[in-house]
C-alpha positions as CSV (number, residue, x, y, z in Angstrom):
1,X,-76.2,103.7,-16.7
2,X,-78.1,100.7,-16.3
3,X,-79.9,99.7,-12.7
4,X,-82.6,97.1,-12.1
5,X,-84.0,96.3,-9.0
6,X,-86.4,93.7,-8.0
7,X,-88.2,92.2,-4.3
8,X,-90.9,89.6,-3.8
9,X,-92.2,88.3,-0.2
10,X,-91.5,85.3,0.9
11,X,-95.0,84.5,1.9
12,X,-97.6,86.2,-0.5
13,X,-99.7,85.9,1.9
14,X,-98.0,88.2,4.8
15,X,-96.5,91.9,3.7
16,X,-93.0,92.1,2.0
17,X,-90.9,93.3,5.1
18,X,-88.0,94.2,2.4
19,X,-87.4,97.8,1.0
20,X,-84.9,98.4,-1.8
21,X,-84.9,102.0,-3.8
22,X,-82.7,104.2,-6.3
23,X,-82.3,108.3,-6.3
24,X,-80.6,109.9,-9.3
25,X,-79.8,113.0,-9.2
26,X,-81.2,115.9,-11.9
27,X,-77.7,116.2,-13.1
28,X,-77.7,112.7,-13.8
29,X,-74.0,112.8,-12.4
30,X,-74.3,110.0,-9.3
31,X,-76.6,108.2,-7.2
32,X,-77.7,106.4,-4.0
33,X,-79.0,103.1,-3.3
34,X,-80.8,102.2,0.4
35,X,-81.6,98.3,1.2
36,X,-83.5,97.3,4.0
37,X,-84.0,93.8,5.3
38,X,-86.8,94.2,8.0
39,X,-86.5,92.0,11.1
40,X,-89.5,89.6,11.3
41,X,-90.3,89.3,15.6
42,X,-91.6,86.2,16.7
43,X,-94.8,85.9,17.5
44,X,-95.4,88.0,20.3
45,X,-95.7,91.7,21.6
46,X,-93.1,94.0,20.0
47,X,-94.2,97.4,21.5
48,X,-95.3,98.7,18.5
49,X,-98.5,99.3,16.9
50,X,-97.3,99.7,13.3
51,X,-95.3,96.7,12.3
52,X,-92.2,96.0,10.4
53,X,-93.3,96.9,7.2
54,X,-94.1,100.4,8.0
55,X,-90.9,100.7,10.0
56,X,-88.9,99.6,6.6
57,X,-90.5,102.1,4.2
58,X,-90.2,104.8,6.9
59,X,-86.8,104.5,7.5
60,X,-85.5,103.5,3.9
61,X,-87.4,106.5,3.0
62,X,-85.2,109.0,4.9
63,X,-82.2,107.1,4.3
64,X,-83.0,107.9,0.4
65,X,-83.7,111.4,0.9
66,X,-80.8,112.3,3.2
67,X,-78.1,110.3,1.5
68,X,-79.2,111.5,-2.2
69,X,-79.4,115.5,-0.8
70,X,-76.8,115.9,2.2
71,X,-73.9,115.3,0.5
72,X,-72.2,117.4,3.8
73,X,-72.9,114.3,5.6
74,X,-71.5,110.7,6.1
75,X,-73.3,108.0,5.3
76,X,-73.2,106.7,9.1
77,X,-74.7,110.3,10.1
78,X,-77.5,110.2,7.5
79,X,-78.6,106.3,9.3
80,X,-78.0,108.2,12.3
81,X,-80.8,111.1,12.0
82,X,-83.0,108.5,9.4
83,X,-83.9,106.1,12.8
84,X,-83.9,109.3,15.0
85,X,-86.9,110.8,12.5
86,X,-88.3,107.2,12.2
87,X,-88.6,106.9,15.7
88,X,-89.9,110.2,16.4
89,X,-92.9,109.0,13.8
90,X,-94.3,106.4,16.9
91,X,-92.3,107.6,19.9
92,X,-95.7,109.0,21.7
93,X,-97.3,105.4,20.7
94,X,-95.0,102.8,20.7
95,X,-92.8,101.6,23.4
96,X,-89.3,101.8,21.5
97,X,-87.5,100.8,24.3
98,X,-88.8,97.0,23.8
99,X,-86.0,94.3,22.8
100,X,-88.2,93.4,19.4
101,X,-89.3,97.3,18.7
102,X,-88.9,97.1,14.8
103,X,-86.0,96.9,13.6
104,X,-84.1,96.0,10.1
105,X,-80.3,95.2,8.1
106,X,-78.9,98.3,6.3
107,X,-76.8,98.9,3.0
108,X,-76.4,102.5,1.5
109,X,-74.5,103.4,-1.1
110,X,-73.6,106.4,-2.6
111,X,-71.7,107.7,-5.9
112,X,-70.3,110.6,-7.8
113,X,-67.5,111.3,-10.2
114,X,-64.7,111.0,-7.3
115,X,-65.8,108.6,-5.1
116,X,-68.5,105.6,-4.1
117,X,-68.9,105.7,0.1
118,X,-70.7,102.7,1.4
119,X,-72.4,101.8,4.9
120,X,-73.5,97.9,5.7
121,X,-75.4,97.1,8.9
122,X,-76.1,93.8,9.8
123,X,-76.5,90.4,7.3
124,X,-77.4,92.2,3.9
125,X,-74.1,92.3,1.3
126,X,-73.2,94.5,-0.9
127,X,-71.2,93.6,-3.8
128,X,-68.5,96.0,-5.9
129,X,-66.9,95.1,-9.2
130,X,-64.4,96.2,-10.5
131,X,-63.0,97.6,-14.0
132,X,-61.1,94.1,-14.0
133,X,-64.4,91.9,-13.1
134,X,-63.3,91.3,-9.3
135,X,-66.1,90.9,-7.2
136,X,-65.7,92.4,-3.6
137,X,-68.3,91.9,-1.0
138,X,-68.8,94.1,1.7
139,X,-70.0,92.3,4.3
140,X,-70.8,93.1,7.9
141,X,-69.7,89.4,9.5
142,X,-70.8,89.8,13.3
143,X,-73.9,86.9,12.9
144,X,-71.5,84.8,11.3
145,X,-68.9,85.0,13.7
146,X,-71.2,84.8,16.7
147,X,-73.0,81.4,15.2
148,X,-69.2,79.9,14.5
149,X,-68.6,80.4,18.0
150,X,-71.6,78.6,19.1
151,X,-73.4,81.4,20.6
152,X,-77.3,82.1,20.5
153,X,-78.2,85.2,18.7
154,X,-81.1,86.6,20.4
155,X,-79.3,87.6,23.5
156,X,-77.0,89.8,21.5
157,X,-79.0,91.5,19.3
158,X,-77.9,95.2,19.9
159,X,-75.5,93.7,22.4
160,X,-72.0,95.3,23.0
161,X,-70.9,92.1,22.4
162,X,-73.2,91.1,19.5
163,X,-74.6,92.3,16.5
164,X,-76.3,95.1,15.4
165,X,-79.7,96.5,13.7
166,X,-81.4,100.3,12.9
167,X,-84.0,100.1,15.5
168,X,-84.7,102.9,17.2
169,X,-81.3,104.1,19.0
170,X,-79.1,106.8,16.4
171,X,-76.0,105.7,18.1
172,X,-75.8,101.9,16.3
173,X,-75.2,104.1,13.0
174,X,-71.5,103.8,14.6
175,X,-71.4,100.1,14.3
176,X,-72.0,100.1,10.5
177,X,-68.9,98.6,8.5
178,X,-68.4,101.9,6.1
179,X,-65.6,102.7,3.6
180,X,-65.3,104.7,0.4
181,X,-63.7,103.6,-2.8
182,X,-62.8,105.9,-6.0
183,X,-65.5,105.6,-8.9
184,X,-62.9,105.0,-11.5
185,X,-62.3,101.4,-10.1
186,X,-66.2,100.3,-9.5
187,X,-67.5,99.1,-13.1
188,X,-71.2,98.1,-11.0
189,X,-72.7,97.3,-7.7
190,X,-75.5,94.9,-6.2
191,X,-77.1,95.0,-3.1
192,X,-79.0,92.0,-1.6
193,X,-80.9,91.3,1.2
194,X,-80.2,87.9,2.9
195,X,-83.3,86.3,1.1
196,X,-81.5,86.8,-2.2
197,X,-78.0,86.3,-0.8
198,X,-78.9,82.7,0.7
199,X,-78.1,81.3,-3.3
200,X,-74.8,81.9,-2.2
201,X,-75.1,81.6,1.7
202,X,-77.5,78.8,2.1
203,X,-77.7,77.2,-1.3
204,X,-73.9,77.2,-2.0
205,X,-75.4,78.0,-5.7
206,X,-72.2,79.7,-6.6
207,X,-69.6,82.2,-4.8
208,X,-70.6,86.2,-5.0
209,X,-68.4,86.6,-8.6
210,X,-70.6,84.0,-9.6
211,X,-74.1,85.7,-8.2
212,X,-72.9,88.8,-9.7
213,X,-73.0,87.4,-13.2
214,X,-76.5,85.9,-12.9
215,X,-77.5,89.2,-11.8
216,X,-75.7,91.0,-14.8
217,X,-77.0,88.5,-17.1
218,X,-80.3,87.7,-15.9
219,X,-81.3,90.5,-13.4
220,X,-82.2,90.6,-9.9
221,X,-85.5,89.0,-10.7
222,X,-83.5,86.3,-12.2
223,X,-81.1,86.0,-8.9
224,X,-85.0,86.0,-6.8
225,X,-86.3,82.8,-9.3
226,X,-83.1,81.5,-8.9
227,X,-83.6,81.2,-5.1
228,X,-87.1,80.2,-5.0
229,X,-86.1,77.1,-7.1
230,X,-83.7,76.2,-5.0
231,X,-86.3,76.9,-1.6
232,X,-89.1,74.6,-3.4
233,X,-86.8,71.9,-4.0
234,X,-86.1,71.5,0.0
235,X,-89.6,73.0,1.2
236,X,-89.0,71.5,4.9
237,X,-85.2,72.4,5.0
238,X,-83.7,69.1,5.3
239,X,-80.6,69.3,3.1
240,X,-80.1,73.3,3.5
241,X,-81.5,74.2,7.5
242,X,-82.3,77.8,7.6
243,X,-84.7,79.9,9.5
244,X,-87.7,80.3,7.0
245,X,-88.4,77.8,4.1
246,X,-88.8,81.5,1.9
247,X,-87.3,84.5,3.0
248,X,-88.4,88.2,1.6
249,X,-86.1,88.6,-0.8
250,X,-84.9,92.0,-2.6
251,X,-81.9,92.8,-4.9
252,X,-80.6,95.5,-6.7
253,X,-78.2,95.7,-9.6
254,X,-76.5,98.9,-11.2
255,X,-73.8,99.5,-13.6
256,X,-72.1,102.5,-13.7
């Protein structure tokens, strides 16, 4: 088994609001994979004390823990009681109730002999190949349609009729795009937060087959340079508009 994982902030300068991780098991039979693209608030009060960064390492740690040793449970459950512990961490100080409480994108992926489950919340991809080299994403494509449609987004984060983050409510575990596939037709996987994904989404670099060869042959660090080349050569975003000139980015490769 081969898995390589890599994340760098977009800003040196401010903390890396990604989280990306990998739990084998002692049998060495399987594994689970939790990526977290934490949502940067604009600059004003969130309710919180902590910050995003915290937020992502609390909750991408219990994501790790419960979907590497409660097999019993779904993937959607284990998000589920991950932001219920998170928020319990800053209930009695935070006000989590607040439209910008921290909150982050979700992909979880889990493996055995029999079968790979998967959960995607939010703009993050996951990407499955299989024994034939046919890239699937798995892609939770709620922003996208909202923005085709002309809508503004910040209104509908949350929103019945939006989009959806792991803030602090258990219940948006239900909203996740989820699925299961058997093992025997996965050859390898990658997960990406947007910052990486944007070669393809942004940069029009190449399609996801094409991202998921630069990250077999040159790693996730390689798929990260890739993009950064690509953000210094239109620092103010003239040809490619997007939010930030550099995003967080994190990535994760692994064959099986």
């Amino acid at each position: 088994m081969r898995i390589e994982l890599a994340t760098t902030p977009g800003d040196p300068q401010r903390p890396n609001e990604d989280y990306v991780s990998v739990a084998l098991p002692a049998s060495g039979l399987g594994g689970a994979l939790a990526l977290l693209d934490g949502v940067t608030p604009p600059p004003a009060d969130d309710g919180c004390v902590h910050g995003v960064p915290w937020f992502t390492a609390r909750l991408g740690g219990a994501l790790l823990e419960l979907s590497g040793s409660r097999r019993d449970m779904t993937l959607a459950d284990c998000l589920s009681l991950a932001i219920e512990r998170t928020a319990d961490k800053h209930r009695s100080t935070c006000d989590l109730s607040h439209k910008l409480t921290p909150q982050a994108t979700v992909v979880l992926a889990r493996w055995d002999e029999a079968w790979l489950e998967y959960l995607v919340l939010s703009d993050s991809a996951l990407l499955l190949e299989a024994p034939d080299g046919t890239v699937t994403p798995v892609l939770d494509d709620r922003i996208d349609r909202l923005r085709a449609a002309g809508r503004t987004l910040a209104p509908l984060r949350n929103a019945e009729d939006g989009f959806f983050t792991a803030a602090a409510d258990p219940q948006v575990a239900s909203r996740a795009v989820t699925g299961e596939v058997p093992t025997d037709r996965i050859r390898a996987l990658a997960a990406l937060t947007d910052g990486a994904g944007r070669w393809v989404e942004v940069f029009g670099e190449g399609d996801w087959s094409r991202c998921f060869t630069v990250l077999r042959t040159e790693g996730p660090q390689g798929l990260i340079d890739r993009v950064r080349a690509a953000e210094r050569a239109d620092p103010a975003g003239a040809r490619f508009p997007r939010g930030k000139a550099h995003d967080d980015a994190a990535a994760l490769f692994a064959e099986l």
